[in-house]
C-alpha positions, 0 to 999 in steps of 0.5 A, a space after each residue: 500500500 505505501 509503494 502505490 501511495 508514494 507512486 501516486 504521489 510522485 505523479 501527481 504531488 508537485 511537492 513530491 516531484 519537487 522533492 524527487 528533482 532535488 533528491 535526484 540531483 543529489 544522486 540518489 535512484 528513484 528506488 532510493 528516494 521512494 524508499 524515503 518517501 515510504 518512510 516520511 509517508 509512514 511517519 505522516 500517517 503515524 501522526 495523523 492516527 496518534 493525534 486522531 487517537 488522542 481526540 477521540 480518548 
């Protein structure tokens, strides 16, 4: 589920793209920064649910 999300995300985000431009230029693969992006995707959802967890407590 967190590849297709960071794929969709690279296609269509501008802010993702962005972040993909500046990473490449930096020398990472694409592989590479779809594995940082799965983990700051990660990381975001995590957020989300401790604070959603956090209201309804």
């Amino acid at each position: 589920v967190l590849h297709i999300v960071a794929v969709v995300r690279l296609r269509y985000c501008p802010r993702t793209q962005a972040y993909l431009q500046r990473r490449t230029e930096q020398g990472l693969t694409k592989r590479d920064i779809i594995r940082c992006l799965k983990r700051y995707i990660l990381r975001e959802a995590h957020t989300a649910i401790m604070k959603d967890l956090a209201l309804t407590a």
